[in-house]
N, C-alpha and C positions, 0 to 999 in steps of 0.2 A: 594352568594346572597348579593346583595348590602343593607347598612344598612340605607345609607345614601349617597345619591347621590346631587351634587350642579354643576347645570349646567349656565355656562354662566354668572354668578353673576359679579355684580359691585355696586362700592358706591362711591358717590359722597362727597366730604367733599371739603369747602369753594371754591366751584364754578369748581373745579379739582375732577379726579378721581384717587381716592386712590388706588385700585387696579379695573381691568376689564377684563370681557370675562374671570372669573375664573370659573375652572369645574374641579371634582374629584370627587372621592368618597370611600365610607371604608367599605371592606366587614367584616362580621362575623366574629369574633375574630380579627380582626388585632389592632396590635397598632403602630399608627402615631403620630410622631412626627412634631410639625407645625412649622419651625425654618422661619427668617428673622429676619435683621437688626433691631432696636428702630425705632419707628414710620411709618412700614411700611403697618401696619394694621393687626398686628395678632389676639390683644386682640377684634379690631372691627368685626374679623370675625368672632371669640368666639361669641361676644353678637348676629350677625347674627342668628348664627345657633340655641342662645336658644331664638329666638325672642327677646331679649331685646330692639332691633334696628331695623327700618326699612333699606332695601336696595335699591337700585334703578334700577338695573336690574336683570335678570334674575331669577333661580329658587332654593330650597330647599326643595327638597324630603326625607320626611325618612318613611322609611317600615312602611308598616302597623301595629297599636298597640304595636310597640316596645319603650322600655322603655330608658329615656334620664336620665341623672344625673350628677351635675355639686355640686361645691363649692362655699356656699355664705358665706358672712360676716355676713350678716342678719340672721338668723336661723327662719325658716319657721315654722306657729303653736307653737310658742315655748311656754308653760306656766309657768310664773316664779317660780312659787309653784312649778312646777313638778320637781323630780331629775333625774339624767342624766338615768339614766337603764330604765326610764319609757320613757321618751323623743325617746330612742334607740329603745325600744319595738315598737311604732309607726309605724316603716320599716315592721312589722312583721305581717301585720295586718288580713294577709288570713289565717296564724298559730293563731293567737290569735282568730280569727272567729271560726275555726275549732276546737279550745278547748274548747272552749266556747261554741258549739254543742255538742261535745262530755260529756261535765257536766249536760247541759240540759238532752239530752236521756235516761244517766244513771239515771237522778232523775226520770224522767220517766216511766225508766223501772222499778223502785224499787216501783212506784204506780199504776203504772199498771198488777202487779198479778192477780188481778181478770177478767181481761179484757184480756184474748185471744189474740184475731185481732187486740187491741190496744199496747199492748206487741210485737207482731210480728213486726208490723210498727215501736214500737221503737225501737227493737234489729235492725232493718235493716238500722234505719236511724244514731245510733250510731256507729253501725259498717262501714258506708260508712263515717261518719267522721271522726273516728280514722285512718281510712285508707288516709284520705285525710292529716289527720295531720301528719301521718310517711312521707308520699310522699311528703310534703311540707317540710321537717327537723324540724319538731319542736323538738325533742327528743335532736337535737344537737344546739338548739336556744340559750341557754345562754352561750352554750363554744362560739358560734361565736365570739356573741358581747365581751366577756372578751379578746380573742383573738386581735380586731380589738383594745377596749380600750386601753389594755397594746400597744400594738405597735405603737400605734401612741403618746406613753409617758404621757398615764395617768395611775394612780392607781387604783385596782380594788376595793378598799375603796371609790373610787368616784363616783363610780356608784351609789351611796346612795345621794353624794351632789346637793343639788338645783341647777337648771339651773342659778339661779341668782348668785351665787355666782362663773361664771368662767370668767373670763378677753374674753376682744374681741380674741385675738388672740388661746386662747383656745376652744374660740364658733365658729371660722372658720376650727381648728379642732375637732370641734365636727360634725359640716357641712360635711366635708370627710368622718366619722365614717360612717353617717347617710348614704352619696352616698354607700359605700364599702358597707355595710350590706343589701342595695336595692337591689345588684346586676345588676344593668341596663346593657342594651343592649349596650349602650353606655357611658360609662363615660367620661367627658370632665373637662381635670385639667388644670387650668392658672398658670401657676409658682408656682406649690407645693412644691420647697425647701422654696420657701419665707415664709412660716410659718411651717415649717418641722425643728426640728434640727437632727443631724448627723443620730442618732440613727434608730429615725422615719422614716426619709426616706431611709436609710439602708433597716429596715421592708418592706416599700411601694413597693418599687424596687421589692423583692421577692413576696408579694403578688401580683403587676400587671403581672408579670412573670408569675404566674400561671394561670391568670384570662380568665375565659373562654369567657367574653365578649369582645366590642369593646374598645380601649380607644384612647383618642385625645386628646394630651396634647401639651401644650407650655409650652418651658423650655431653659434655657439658660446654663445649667448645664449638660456637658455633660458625665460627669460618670454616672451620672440617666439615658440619652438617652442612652448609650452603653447597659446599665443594662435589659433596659425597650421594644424601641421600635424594628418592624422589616419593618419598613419604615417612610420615609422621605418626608413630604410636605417642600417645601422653599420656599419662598416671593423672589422674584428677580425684579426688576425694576417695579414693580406693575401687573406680571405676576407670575404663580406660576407654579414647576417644580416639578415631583414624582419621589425619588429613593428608590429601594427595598435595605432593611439592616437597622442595627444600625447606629449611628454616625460616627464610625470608618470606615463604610464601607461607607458610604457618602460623605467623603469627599475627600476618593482616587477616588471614579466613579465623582465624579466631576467634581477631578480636571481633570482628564481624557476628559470626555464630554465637558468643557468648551477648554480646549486645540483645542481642532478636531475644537469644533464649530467657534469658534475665525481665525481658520485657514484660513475656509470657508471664514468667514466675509472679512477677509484681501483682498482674492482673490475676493469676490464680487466688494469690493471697489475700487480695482485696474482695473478691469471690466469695472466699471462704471466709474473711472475717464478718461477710453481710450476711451470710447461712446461718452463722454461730451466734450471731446477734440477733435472728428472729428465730431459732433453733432456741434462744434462751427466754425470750418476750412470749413465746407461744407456747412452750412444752408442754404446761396447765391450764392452759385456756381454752375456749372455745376452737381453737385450731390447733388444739394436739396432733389429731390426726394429719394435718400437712406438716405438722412440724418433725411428727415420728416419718415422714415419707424424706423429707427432705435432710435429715441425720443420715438416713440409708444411704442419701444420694449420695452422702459426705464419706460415708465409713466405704462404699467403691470407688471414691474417686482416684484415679493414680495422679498422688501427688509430684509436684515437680522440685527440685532441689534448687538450690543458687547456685550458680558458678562462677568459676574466674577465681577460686578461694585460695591459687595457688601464688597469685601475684598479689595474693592480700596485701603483705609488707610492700609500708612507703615511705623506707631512707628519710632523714633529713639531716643535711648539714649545712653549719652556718659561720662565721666567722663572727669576731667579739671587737676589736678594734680594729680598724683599719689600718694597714701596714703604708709603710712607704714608696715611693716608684720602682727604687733598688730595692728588690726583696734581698737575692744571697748576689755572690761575688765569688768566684772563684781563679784563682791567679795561680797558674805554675803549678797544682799540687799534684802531690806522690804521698802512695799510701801503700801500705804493706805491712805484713806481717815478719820480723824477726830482719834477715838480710835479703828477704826478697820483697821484691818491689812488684805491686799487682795493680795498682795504678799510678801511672805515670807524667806528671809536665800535662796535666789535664785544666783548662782555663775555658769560660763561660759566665754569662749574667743571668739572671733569672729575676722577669720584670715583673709588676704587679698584675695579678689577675692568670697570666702565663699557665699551659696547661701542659707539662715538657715530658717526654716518657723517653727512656731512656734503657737501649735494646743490645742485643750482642750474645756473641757465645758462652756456655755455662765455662767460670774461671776466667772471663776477661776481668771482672773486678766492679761490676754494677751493682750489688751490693754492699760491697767494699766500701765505694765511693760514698753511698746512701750514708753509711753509718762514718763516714769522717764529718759528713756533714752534721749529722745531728750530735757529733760529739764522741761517740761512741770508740773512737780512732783516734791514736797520735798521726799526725801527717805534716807533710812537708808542704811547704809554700803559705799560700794564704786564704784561706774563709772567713768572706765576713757578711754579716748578717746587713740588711738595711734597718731602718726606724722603725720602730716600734713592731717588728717583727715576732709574732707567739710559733712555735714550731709543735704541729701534732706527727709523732711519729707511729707507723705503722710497719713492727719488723713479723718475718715469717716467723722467729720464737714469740711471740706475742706475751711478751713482757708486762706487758700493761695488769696480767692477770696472773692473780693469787690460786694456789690449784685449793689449800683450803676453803674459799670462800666459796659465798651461793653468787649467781647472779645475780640478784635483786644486792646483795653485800656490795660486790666488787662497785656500783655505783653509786652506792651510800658513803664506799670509803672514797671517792673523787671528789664528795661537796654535795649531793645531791641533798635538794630543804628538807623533804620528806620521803616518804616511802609512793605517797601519791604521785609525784615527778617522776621518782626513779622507775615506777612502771609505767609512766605514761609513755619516757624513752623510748626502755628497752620494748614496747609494745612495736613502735617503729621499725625495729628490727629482730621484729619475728619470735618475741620471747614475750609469750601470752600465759594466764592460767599458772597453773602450779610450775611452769617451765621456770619462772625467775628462784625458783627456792631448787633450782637443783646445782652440786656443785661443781665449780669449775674443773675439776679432775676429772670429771665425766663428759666433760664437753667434748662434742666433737670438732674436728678442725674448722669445720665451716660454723659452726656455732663460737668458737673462740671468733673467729674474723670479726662474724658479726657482732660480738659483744665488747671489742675493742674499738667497732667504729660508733658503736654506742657512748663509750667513754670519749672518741673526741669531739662527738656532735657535743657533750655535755662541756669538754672544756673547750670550743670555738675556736682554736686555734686560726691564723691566717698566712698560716704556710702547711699544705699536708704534705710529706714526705712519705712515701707507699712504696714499701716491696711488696710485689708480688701482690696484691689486695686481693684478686680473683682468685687465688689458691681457694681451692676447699668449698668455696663457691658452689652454691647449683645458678641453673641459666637463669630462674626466676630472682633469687640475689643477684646476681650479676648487673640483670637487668636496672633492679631497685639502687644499685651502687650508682651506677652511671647515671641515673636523672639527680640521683641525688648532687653528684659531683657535678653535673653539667649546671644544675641550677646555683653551686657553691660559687660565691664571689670572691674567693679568694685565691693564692696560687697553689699548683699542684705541680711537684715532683715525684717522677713513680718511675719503678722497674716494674715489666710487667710482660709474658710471652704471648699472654692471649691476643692473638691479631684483631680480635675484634673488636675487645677493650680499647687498642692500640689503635683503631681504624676511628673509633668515636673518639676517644677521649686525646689523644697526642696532637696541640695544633704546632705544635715544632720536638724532633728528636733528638737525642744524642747516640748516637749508634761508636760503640766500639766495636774496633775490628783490626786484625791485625799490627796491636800492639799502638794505635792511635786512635784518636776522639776526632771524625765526622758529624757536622750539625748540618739536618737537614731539616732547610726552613719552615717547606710546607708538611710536613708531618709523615705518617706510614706510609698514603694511597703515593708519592713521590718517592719515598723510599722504595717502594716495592717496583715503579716506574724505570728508579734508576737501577736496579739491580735485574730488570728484565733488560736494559739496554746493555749489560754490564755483560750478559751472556749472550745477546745477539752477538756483540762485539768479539766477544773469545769465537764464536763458534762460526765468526765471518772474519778471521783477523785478514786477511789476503784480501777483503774490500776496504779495509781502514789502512792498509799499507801500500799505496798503489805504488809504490817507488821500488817496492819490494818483486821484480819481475821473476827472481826466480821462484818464491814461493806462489806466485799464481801458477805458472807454468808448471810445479810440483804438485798442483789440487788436480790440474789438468787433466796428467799423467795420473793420480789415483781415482779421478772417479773415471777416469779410459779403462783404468786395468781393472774396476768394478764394475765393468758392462762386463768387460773382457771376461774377466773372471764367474759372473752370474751364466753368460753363455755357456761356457765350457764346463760348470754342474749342470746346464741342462741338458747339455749333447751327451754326457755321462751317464747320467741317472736314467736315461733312455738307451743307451749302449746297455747298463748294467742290468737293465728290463728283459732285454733281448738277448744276453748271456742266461739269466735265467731260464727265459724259456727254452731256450735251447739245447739246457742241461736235461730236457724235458722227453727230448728226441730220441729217441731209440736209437738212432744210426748214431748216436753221441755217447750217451750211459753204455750201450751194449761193446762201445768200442775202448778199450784204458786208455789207449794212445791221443784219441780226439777227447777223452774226458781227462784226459789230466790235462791239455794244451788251455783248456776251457777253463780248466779250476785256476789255472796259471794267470790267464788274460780275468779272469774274476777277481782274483787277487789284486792285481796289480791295478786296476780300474780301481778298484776300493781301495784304495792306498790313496792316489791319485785324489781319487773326491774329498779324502778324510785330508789331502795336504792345503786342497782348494778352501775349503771351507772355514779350515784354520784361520788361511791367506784372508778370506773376507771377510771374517769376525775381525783379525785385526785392526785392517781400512776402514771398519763401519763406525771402530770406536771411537 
């Protein structure tokens, strides 16, 4: 069953259509991924779908009474006195109904003993709310939300903190908390690494994996889509294209499909140029009449378009002199800012050709570090450069660029011979047509990227230094960065969060963590190795400690008292079945004496299970 059906849709932006005659749609559980190029109207079609924006043609159908949920900046109802657990509770609000009947009836019934038929009516109408409250999870209502909290890297201490005291970027993860715990029919995420760190969306990944709803995201990130989706919408020339799979399987049927189709094209065109060449030999001659027959055929034919126009850009970088074996040198150093010190006693070589990335948490100091190397930084200890060493830096303020200039300028003023060079470059990276005359103030971030890897292709450096280089990125750049860097013969230094920049391009790491520098030889796929061992370990410490007899014989006794414990909610919840029904009995309601002894042992059972449950959420953690 379709959840959500878009038929024929278009929208118009500055007198042109952005995209048109799009149609697709997402059944029950699936999850799609919505890729294309920067500016091709992905996020316009997000606001479509939740209304935010009108469209100009066509249509947007979603199932009846199904539920939508999306990510805002703004946090909806929010009250700033309220703190976050109550704000969370909000999602919950047919559990919180239902308990909330459930307190009513019981009071109820504890005054109505003298009253029979008023007694009966409450026992029935409490017992059809507790029912509706098991059936709704309320029993598992607070692990949820602690669950979703922690994962998405907040404290379960802050469940208690005021909504006013969390930053913007905290309150648009509090926004996802709120979508995840609604459950909706459909969730729809815009670029949730952009406020995700590593951790978090590590978490996300596994929980939409399970999720038994629809999800529709845009993401530029494609270890998430590997992780996440099991189909593919693409944005292509203002047309849109569906393939079944993850990422990885997307881009071999692809290239596959655009192969075949491109084929076609070629022989269309060869078709049509031998039509229009005797269409022009014939039109006055003796065979007008075939030639006016075969123009007709021309003017119905459905022409075919090219494709693959969105991986047009192909990078190139190259190095100018060859450097020496010792490219950099790092001995002892500390860097910092004022009296604090943010990298510390940090020491490493960096050999010729060397491809090293360099990972950690946001504020360990991997930026820091970037810019003592290139100069940018006073620091302690020692850097030193090897022979004949050129240094191209690449920071996220992209300094390299004037906000007065055009594009086509900012590499005229690098050295470039002519104006014929400088667009031959910048064509390389995605800046065709009237694009090189527009100015650098208008650029957008992923257009700044690309126009600063423009200027170091032009000066060859043979050492690139790269913060962050995929910022601002779409998949198709991305893409184009990494053959470019893979074919660069020279070395590369780079911070960088995308796992899967980091999975291709790192053949050795520098991972900060916990206030020290880890080098891991073989790169990410061993980093992530060791860090999967790292939590087997925690989470079997009693197999790595065999000396340690009392903490085996303490898992013992806790996964004993979690049998122990799951029995005695089940012989309960079957006890509290049959206290129900029983409230049910005439010889029971009609009596005050046997209906209060009843309301007593109902009490007290429900006490009991509410102490048990506690007890095993505990132990489970």
């Amino acid at each position: 069953m379709a959840l959500l059906r878009v038929e024929q849709l278009g929208k118009v932006f500055n007198g042109e259509y952005l995209w048109k005659d799009i149609s697709f749609s997402i059944e029950i559980g699936e999850k799609v991924g919505l890729l294309g190029p920067n500016g091709c109207g992905k996020s316009t079609l997000i606001k479509a779908l939740l209304g935010d924006i009108e469209y100009d043609d066509g249509e947007i159908i979603f199932a009846k009474d199904k539920v939508i949920a999306t990510v805002s900046q703004k946090l909806e109802s929010e009250q700033e006195t309220e703190n976050l657990q109550s704000y969370l509770l909000e999602m919950f609000m047919d559990i919180l109904k239902a308990e909330k009947a459930m307190h009513k009836y019981q009071l109820l019934m504890e005054k109505s003993t003298d009253d029979p038929e008023m007694l009966k009516e409450a026992i029935e109408r409490y017992t059809r709310a507790t029912d509706r409250y098991e059936r709704l999870g309320g029993y598992l209502m607070e692990a949820r939300i602690k669950e979703v909290v922690i994962g998405l890297g907040f404290g379960e201490e802050e469940l208690k903190r005021p909504m006013s005291q969390f930053s913007g970027g905290q309150k648009t993860r509090i926004s996802l908390a709120r979508s995840l715990l609604r459950e909706p029919d459909i969730l729809i995420l815009d670029e949730p690494n952009n406020y995700l760190d590593l951790q978090a969306l590590a978490w996300l990944e596994q929980f939409l994996s399970n999720y038994k709803g629809a999800v529709l995201v845009v993401s530029h990130d494609r270890y998430f889509l590997d992780a996440v989706i099991d189909r593919v919408l693409e944005f292509e020339q203002g047309k849109i294209y569906s393939y079944v799979g993850n990422y990885s399987s997307f881009v071999e049927k692809k290239e596959q499909i655009v192969e075949n189709h491109n084929k076609l094209y070629a022989k269309q065109q060869e078709k049509i140029a031998q039509t229009e060449a005797y269409i022009q030999k014939y039109k006055a001659g003796i065979k007008s009449k075939q030639a006016r027959g075969r123009q007709s055929q021309l003017d119905r034919l459905e022409r075919l378009e090219k494709r693959g126009e969105n991986q047009h850009m192909k990078m190139h970088l190259e190095q100018g002199v060859v450097s020496g074996k010792k490219v950099l040198i790092l001995k002892k150093v500390s860097v910092g800012y004022g009296d604090k010190t943010i990298v510390d006693n940090v020491s490493f070589e960096l050999m010729r050709g060397e491809r090293v990335g360099i990972i950690g948490p946001n504020g360990c100091g991997k930026t820091t570090m970037l810019k003592a190397v290139v100069g940018e930084l006073p620091f302690g200890g020692k850097i030193q450069y090897g022979v004949n060493v050129e240094v191209g830096w690449f920071s996220q303020e992209h300094e390299l660029i004037q906000d007065e200039l055009s594009v086509l300028d900012t590499l005229m003023e690098e050295g470039a011979r002519d104006y014929q060079e400088a667009r031959e470059i910048l064509a390389q990276y995605g800046f065709i047509g009237e694009e090189v005359y527009k100015k650098c103030e208008r650029l957008s971030g992923g257009e700044k990227s690309r126009l600063v890897m423009a200027v170091l292709m032009y000066k060859k450096p043979n050492l690139l230094v790269l913060d962050e280089p995929t910022n601002h990125l779409d998949i198709y750049a991305r893409q184009a960065l990494e053959d470019a860097l893979e074919e660069y013969q020279g070395t590369i230094l780079f911070v960088s969060h995308d796992r899967y920049f980091l999975k291709r391009m790192a053949q050795r790491l520098l991972v900060f963590e916990n206030g020290k520098l880890d080098i891991i030889p073989d790169g990410y796929a061993q980093y992530l190795s060791l860090q999967q061992q790292r939590l087997e370990a925690k989470e079997n410490e009693t197999a790595v400690k065999p000396k340690k007899v009392g903490d085996k014989k303490q898992e013992r006794v806790r996964k004993a008292r979690i049998g122990e414990i799951e029995r005695l909610i089940d012989s309960l919840e079957q006890g509290l079945d049959e206290i129900h029904q029983s409230l049910l009995l005439e010889e029971v309601y009609s009596d005050p004496s046997k209906c209060r002894e009843v309301n007593e042992e109902l009490e007290k059972r429900e006490e009991e299970l509410n102490q048990l449950m506690q007890e095993w959420e505990e132990l489970m953690a």
